[in-house]
Phi, psi and omega in degrees: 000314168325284172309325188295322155335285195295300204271331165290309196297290205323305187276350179301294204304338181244355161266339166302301186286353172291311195137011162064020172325319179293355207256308168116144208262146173275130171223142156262159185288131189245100208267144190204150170088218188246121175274164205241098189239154173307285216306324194302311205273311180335256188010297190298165186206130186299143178115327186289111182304152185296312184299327175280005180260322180290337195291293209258350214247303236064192218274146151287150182286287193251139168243142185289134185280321181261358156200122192310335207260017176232127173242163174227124178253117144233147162288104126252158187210111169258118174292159189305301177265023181188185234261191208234159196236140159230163177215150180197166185187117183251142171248164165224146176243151147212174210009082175043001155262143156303109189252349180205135179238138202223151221217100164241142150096198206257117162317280149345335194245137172253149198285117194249120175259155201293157178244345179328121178259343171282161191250024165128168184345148177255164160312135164257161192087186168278167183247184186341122176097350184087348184280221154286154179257105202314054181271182142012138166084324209261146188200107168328157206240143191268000000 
């Protein structure tokens, strides 16, 4: 009966300590850079001065550091549980018109992102100190 004892605690004690790998990780969708949607790139057009491609694109993630006439919108978003997405879309300028829009991943389809805005779960309870719990809503008292 000792061993058994002994041999339940042992395996409680080594599924505790792996690393709670069984139990399974909370992941949110990780979205970075510039979104990219068809309507933005439909808009464009060669001929188009660089302030009306910012008009409708927003700032490029990147600029060629040696040459100003080239921006880059990319998009990526690694989904939590499922695969990772990219978009890019280069522009090239000469003389201050858009002369070539160049295109990767799939443009067409547009991405619907989480609108959740919190960083996570709110508090419950009294907070720090015994007081309210700083959730959602809550605005110190003056």
């Amino acid at each position: 009966m000792q061993n058994l004892i002994k041999t339940v605690t042992f395996s409680v004690a080594l599924a505790l300590v792996s690393g709670c790998s069984y139990v399974g990780v909370y992941k949110r969708d990780l979205a970075q850079g510039n979104l990219i949607t068809q309507d933005m790139v439909s808009q464009l057009e060669t001929g188009m001065t660089k302030e009306q491609v910012r008009y409708v694109m927003g700032s490029p993630l990147l600029k060629g550091p040696f040459n100003e006439d080239r921006w880059d919108y990319v998009f990526y978003l690694d989904e939590a549980y499922d695969d990772v997405e990219q978009k890019r879309v280069t522009l090239t300028f000469q003389n201050d018109k858009l002369a070539d829009i160049e295109r990767e991943g799939d443009i067409e389809e547009d991405v619907a992102l989480s609108t959740q805005s919190d960083p996570g779960p709110a508090m419950e309870g009294p907070g720090p100190g015994g007081g309210p719990a700083a959730g959602p809503g809550y605005a110190p008292e003056k």
